[in-house]
C-alpha positions in Angstrom: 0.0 0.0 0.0 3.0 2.2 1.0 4.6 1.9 -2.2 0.9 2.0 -4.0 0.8 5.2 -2.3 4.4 7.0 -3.2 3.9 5.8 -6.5 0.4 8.2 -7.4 1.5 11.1 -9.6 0.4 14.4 -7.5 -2.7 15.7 -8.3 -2.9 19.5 -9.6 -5.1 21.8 -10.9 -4.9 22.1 -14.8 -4.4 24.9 -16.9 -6.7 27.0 -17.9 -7.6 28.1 -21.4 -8.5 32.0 -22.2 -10.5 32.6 -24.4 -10.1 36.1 -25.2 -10.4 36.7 -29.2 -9.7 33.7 -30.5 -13.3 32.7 -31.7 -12.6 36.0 -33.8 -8.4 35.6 -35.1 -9.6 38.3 -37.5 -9.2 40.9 -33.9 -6.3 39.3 -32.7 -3.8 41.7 -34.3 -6.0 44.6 -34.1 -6.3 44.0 -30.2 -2.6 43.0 -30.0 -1.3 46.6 -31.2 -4.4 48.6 -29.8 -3.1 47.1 -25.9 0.5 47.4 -27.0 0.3 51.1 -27.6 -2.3 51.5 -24.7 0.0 50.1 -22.2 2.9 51.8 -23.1 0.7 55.4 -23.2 -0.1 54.3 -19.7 3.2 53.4 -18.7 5.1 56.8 -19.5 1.7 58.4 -18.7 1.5 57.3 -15.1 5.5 56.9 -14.4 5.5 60.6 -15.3 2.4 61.6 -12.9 4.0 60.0 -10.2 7.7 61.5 -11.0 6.3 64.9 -11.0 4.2 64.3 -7.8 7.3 63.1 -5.9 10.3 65.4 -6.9 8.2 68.5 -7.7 8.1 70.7 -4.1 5.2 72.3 -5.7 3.5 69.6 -6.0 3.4 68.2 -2.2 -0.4 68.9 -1.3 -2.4 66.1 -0.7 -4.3 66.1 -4.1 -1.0 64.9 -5.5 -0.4 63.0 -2.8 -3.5 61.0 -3.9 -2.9 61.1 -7.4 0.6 59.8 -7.1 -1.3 56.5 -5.2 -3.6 56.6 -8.3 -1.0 56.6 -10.9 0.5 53.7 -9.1 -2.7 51.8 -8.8 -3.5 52.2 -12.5 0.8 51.1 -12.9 -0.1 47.7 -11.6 -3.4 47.6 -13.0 -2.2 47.2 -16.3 1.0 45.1 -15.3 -1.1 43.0 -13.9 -3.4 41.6 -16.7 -2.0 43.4 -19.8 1.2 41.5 -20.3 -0.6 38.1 -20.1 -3.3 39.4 -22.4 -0.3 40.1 -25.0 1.3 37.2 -25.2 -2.5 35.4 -25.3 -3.2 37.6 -28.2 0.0 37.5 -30.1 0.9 33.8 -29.9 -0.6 30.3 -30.0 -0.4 29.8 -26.5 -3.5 30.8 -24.5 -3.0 29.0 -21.7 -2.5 30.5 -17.8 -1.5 28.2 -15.0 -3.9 27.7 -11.6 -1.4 29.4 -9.6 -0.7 32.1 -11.8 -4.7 33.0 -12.2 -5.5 33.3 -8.7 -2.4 35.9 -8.3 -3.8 37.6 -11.4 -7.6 37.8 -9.7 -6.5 38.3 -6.1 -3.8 41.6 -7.0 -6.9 42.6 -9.3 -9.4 42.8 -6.9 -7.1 43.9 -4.5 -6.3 46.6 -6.5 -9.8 48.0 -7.6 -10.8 48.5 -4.0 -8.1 50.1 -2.8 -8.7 53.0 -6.1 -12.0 53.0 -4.9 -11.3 54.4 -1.6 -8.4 56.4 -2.4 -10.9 58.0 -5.4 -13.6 59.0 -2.3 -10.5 60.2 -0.4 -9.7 62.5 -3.3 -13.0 63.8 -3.3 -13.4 64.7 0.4 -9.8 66.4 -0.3 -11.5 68.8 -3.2 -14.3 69.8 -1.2 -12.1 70.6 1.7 -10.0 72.8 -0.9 -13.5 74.6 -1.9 -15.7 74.8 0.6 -13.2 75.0 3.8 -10.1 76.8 2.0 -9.0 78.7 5.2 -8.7 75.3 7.6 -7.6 73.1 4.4 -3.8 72.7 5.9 -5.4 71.7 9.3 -8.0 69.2 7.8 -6.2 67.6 5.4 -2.5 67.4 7.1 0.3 64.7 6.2 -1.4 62.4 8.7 -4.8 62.2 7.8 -3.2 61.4 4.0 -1.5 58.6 5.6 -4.4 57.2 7.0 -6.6 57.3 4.2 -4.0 55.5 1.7 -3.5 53.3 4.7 -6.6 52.6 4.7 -7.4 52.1 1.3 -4.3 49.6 0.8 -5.3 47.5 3.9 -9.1 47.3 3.0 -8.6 46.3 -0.8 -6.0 43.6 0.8 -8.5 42.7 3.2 -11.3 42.2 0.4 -9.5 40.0 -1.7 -8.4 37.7 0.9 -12.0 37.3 1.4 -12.7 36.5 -2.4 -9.3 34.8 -2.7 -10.6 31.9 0.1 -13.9 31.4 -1.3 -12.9 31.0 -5.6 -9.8 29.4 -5.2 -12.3 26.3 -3.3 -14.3 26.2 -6.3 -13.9 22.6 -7.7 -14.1 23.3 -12.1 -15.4 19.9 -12.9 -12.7 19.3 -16.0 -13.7 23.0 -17.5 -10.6 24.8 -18.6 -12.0 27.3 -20.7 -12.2 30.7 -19.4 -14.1 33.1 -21.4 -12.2 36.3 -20.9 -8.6 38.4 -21.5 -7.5 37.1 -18.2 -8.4 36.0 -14.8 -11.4 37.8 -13.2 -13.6 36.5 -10.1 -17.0 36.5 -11.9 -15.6 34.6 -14.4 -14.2 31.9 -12.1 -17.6 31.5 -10.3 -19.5 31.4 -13.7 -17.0 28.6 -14.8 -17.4 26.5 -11.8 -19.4 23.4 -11.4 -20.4 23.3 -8.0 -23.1 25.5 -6.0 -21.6 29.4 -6.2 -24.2 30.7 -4.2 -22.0 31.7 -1.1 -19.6 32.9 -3.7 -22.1 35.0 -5.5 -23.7 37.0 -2.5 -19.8 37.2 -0.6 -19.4 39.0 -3.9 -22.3 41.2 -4.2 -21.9 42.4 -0.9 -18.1 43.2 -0.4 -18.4 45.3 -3.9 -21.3 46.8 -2.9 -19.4 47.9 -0.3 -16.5 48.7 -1.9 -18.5 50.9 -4.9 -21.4 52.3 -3.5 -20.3 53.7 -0.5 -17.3 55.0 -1.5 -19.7 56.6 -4.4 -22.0 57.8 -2.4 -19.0 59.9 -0.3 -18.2 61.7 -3.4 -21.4 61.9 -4.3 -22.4 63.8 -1.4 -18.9 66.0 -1.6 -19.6 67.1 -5.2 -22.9 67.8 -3.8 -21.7 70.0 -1.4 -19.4 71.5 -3.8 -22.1 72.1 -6.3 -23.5 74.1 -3.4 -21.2 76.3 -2.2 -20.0 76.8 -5.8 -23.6 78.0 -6.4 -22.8 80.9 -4.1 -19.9 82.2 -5.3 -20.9 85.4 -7.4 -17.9 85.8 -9.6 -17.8 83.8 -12.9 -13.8 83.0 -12.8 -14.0 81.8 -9.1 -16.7 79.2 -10.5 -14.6 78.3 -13.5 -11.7 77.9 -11.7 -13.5 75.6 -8.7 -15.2 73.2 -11.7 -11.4 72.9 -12.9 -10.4 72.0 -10.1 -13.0 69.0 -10.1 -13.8 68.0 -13.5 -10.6 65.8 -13.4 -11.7 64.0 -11.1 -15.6 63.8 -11.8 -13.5 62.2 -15.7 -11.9 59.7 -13.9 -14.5 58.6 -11.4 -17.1 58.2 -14.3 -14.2 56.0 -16.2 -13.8 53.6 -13.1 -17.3 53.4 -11.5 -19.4 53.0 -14.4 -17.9 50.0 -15.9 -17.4 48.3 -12.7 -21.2 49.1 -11.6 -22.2 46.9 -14.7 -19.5 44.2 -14.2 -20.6 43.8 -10.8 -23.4 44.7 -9.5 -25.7 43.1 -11.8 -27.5 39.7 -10.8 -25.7 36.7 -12.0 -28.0 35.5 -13.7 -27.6 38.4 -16.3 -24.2 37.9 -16.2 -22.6 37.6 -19.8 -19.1 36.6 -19.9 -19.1 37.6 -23.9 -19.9 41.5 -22.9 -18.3 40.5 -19.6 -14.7 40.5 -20.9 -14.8 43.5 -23.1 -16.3 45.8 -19.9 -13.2 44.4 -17.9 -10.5 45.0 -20.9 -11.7 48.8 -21.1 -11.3 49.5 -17.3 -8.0 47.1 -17.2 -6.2 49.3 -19.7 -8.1 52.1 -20.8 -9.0 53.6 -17.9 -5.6 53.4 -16.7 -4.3 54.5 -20.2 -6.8 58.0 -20.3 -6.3 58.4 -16.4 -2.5 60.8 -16.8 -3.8 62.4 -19.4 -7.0 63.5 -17.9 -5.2 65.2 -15.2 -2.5 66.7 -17.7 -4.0 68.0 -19.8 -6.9 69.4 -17.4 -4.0 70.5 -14.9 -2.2 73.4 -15.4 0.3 72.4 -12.2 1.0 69.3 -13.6 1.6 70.6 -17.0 4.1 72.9 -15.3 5.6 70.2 -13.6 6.4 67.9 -16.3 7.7 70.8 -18.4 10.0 71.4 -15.6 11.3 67.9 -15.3 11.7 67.7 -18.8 13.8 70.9 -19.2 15.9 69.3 -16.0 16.2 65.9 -17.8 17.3 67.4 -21.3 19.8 70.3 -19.7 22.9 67.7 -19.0 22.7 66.8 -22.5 22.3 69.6 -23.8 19.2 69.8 -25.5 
């Protein structure tokens, strides 16, 4: 029995197969340059947000304190899935290992819910700047930053420990076919065979969580905002409140609108076909637009980046 036993080849989980385009090889080179491009815009795009946030002293408030967390978020956003998605799209292989799936969905959840927080702490931040300019310094000082990215990174970790536990349990029955660009939670619990209900309502009520309260905060700030903006009489002080905003209010609709659809629909109207093209636009387009929102709505930022540039091209003299 002993050497019965020794002699059993281990047991693992199999591969599984994405699907991506590949019903449609017409789209596969399309797609392939489209995300090549896209994630190199968003790599020098967000590198250059946070290198302008960090060595520019003008830029130390906490806005850019935020956005420099945001630029990194969208960084490993698209590191995440995007390389995997490339070398799906551009060669024969399709395949992603079990181990190397439930990194890709657990750093991806991870990640979306800490943006979401640090996206509502962004907002409280604005309408501190507007509506309490003259105890904004007090309010919003170096430790109450800290706290709130803390607190963003720590809650989006503690989220997908939660998710990681209950999908990577799911027993898949012999079905290796994943309908998607890469590995997403609601695609994993639509591709299991056993009972998903647990699964499905953990799921529902951590991202409700996660999106609509943190919507509803900057809801209510832009609210407020809206108000106090109201009351200001002369036309450039409005303007130059709205700019101040509309950056934001861009970004925001990017991120929460196709994650409201992606998750917060019943499963049983789930469709991975529409499914995986929701998640490709806020995996790498979202993250892609996100730098050049802010720079080209941002005349600080603009500043900044002329300023690092004229400092990177003055040793070789340029």
């Amino acid at each position: 029995m002993r050497r019965d036993n020794q002699s059993l080849p281990e047991r693992r989980p199999e591969d599984f197969i994405l699907l991506g385009v590949s019903d449609r090889p017409w789209l596969e080179l399309p797609l392939f340059a489209v995300l090549l491009v896209s994630y190199v815009l968003a790599m020098l795009g967000n590198i250059s947000i946070i290198l302008v946030s960090r060595l520019d002293p003008r830029l130390g408030s906490p806005m850019y304190v935020f956005l420099s967390h945001l630029s990194f978020l969208d960084l490993c956003y698209t590191t995440t899935t995007v390389p995997q998605i490339l070398v799906n799209t551009g060669t024969a292989r399709k395949t992603i290992s079990f181990g190397g799936c439930s990194v890709q969905y657990a750093v991806f959840h991870w990640l979306g819910c800490t943006e979401c927080v640090v996206l509502a702490a962004m907002a409280l931040d604005r309408y501190v700047a507007i509506c309490q300019p003259l105890r904004y310094a007090l309010i919003m000082h170096g430790a109450l930053c800290r706290r709130l990215v803390a607190l963003a990174w720590l809650s989006g970790f503690g989220n997908s420990l939660v998710q990681v536990a209950l999908t990577v349990r799911l027993p898949f029955c012999g079905r290796r076919v994943l309908n998607n660009f890469f590995c997403e939670v609601p695609a994993m619990i639509k591709l299991s065979c056993a009972d998903t209900t647990l699964n499905d309502a953990t799921l529902a009520v951590l991202v409700a969580f996660f999106v609509l309260v943190p919507l509803a905060l900057i809801l209510l700030s832009y609210g407020l905002i809206a108000r106090a903006v109201l009351r200001v009489r002369a036309s450039s002080g409005r303007h130059k409140a709205l700019g101040t905003c509309s950056s934001h209010l861009a970004v925001v609709s990017l991120f929460y609108l196709p994650a409201i659809y992606m998750y917060l629909q019943p499963p049983s109207r789930y469709s991975q076909e529409q499914g995986k093209f929701v998640s490709l636009f806020y995996s790498i387009i979202t993250p892609t637009l996100n730098p050049f929102i802010y720079t080209l709505r941002n005349k600080d930022v603009k500043g900044a980046l002329w300023r690092l540039l004229a400092q990177t091209c003055r040793p070789c003299g340029v």
